[in-house]
C-alpha positions as CSV (number, residue, x, y, z in Angstrom):
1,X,97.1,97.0,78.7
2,X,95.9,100.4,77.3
3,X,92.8,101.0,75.3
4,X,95.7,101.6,72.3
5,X,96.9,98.4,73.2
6,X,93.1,96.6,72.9
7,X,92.6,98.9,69.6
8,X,95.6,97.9,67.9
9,X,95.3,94.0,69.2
10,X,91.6,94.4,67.1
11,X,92.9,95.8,63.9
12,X,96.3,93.3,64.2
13,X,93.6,90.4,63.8
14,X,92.2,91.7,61.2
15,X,95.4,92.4,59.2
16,X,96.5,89.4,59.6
17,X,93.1,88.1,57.8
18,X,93.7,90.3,55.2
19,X,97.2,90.0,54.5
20,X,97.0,85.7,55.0
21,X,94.2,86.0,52.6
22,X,96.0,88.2,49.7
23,X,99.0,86.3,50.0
24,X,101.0,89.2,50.3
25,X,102.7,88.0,54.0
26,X,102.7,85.5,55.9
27,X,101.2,87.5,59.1
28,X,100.6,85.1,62.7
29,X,97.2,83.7,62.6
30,X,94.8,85.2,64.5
31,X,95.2,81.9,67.0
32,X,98.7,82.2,67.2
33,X,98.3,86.3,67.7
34,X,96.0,84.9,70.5
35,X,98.5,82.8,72.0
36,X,101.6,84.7,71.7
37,X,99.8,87.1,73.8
38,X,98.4,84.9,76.5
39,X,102.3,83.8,76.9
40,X,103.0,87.0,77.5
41,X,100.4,87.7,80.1
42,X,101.5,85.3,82.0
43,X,105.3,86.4,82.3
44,X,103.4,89.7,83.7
45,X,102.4,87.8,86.2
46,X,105.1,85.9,87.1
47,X,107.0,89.0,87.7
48,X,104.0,90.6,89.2
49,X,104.0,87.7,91.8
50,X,107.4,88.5,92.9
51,X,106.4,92.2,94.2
52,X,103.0,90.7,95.4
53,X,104.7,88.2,97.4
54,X,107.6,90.4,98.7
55,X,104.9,92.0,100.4
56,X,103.4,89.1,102.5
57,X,107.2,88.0,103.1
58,X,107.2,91.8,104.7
59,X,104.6,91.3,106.6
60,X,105.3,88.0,108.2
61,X,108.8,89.3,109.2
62,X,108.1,92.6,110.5
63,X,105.0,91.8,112.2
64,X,106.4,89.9,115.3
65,X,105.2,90.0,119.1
66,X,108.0,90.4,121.5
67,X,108.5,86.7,121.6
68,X,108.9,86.4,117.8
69,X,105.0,85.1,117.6
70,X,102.9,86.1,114.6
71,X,101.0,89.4,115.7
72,X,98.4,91.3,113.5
73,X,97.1,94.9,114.4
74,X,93.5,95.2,115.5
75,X,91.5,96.1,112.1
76,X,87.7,96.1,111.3
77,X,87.0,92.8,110.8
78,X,83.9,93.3,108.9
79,X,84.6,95.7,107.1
80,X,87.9,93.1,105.8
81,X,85.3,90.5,104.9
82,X,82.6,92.7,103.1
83,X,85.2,94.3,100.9
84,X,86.5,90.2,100.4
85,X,82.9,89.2,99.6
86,X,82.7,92.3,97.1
87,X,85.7,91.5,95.0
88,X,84.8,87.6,94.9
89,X,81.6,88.5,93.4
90,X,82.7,90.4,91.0
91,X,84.8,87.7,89.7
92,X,81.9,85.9,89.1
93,X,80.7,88.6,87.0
94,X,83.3,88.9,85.3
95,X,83.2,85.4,84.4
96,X,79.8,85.6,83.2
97,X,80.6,88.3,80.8
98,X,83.2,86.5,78.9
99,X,81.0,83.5,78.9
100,X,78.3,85.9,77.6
101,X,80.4,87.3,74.8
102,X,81.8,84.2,74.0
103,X,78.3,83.0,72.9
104,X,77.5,86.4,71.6
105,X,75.3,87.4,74.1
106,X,76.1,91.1,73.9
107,X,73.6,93.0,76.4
108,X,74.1,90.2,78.9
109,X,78.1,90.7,78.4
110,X,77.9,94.6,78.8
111,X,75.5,94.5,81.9
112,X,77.8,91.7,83.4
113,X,81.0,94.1,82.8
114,X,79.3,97.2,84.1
115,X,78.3,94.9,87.5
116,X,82.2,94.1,87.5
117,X,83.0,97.9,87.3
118,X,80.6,98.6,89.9
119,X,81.8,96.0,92.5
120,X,85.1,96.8,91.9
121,X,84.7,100.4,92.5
122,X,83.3,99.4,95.8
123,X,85.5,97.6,96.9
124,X,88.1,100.8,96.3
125,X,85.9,102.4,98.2
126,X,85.6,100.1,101.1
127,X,89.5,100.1,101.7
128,X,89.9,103.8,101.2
129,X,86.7,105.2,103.1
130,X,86.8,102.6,105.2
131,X,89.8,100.9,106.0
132,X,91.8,103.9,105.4
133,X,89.9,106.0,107.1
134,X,90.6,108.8,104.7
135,X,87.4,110.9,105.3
136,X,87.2,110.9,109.1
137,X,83.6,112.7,108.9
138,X,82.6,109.5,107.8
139,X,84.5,106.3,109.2
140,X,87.0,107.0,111.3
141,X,90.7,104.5,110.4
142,X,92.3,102.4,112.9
143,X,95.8,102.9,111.2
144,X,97.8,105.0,110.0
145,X,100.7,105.2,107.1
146,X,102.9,106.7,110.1
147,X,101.8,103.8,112.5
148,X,105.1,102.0,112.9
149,X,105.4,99.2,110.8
150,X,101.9,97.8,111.3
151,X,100.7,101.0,109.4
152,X,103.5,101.1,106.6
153,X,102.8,97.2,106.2
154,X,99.1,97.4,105.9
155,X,98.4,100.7,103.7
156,X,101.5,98.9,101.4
157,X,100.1,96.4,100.5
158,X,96.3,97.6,100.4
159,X,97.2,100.5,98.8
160,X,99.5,98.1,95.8
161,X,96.2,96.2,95.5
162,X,94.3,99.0,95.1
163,X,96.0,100.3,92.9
164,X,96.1,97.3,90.4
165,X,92.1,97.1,91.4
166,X,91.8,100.1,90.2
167,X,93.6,99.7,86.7
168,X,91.6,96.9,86.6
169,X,88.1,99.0,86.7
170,X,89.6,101.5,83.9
171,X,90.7,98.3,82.0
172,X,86.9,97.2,82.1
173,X,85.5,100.0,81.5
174,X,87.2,100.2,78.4
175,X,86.6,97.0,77.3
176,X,82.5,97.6,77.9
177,X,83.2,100.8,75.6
178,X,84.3,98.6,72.8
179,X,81.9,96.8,73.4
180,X,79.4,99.1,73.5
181,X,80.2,99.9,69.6
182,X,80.4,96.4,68.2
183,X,83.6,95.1,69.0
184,X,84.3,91.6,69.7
185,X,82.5,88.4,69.2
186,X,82.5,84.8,69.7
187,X,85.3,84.4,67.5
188,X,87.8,87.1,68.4
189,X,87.1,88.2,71.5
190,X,91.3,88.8,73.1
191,X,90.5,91.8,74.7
192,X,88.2,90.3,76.9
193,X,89.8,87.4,77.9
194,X,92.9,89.0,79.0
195,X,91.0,91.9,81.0
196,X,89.1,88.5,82.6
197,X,92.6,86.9,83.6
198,X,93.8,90.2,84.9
199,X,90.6,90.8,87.3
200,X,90.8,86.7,88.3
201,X,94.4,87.4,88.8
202,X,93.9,90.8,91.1
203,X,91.4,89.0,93.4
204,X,93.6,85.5,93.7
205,X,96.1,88.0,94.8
206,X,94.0,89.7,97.6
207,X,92.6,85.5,98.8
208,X,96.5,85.9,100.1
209,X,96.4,89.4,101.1
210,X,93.2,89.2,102.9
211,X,93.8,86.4,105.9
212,X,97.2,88.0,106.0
213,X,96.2,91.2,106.8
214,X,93.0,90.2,108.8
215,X,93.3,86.7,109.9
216,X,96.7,85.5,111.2
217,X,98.4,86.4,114.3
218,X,97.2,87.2,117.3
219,X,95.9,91.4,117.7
220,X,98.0,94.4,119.5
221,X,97.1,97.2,120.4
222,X,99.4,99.9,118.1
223,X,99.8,102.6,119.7
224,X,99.3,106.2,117.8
């Protein structure tokens, strides 16, 4: 879901208009362009679900206690629910900007998708400074990649979140840039919507992720 892809989506609507209204082809609606790709999206996800979900089945089978109980490394427990609270909120936002442009309420949709951006971009940095512990000037991690499988498990599947977070903020970004010069309205507003169902669909995915990681299973200590 490139910028080419949003671009060409945009002038596909409007060729369809054209051609419908010339009578030269019979071009998809813009409706059914609309729901043709919404169909689409969600076979993404489907398949998306199966990698997402490979992980947690991962997790639950290699993170066992000696006994076969459920065991969790010891992680930062706040630091797990601030970057939750982060990425929750800036679902709301994101709501509120498709709402916005859907009743062409343009600066209220451009500040809401710059918030979303923002938030998001926080959260990356919450998991990699952090959690990660990549700069250890600053925060010091509990894990690492090389810790066994509690480490292998945990930067897997933060890090494949992270990474779909982080297309995610490049995906808004974008859309706030077209935007910015005019695109979009009330009427025809595609672009939006799917990055929206993307962004809703990263942070359902990390509701799972999170009390999987954080919550379940009694701690260890792992040793380094």
């Amino acid at each position: 879901m490139t910028a080419t892809a949003i671009e060409h989506g945009r002038e596909h609507d409007h060729a369809a208009d054209d051609h419908h209204h010339s009578g030269e082809i019979d071009l998809p609606t813009y409706q059914e362009y609309t729901r043709r790709n919404r169909l689409g999206m969600w076979l993404f996800f489907a398949s998306e679900a199966f990698l997402f979900l490979a992980l947690l089945v991962t997790r639950f089978y290699l993170w066992r206690g000696p006994h076969g109980e459920v065991v969790r490394p010891e992680l930062d427990q706040f630091a797990g629910l601030v970057v939750t609270a982060v990425l929750l909120l800036s679902s709301y936002f994101m709501n509120r900007a498709e709402v916005s442009i859907a009743n062409d309420k343009r600066t209220d949709f451009l500040a809401s998708l710059l918030i979303t951006a923002a938030l998001g971009t926080a959260f990356l940095v919450g998991v990699v400074v952090w959690e990660w512990g990549m700069f250890p000037g600053i925060v010091k991690g509990h894990l690492k990649p090389t810790d066994g499988v509690f480490g292998a498990v945990v930067f897997g599947m933060t890090g494949m979140h992270a990474l779909h977070v982080l297309s995610g903020v490049v995906l808004i970004l974008n859309v706030w840039w077209l935007g910015r010069k005019g695109h979009f309205s009330s009427e025809r507003h595609w672009g939006v919507e799917a990055c929206a169902i993307y962004w809703h669909y990263v942070d359902l995915v990390w509701i799972f992720f999170y009390p999987a990681i954080y919550l379940i299973g009694s701690t260890i200590e792992v040793p380094h």
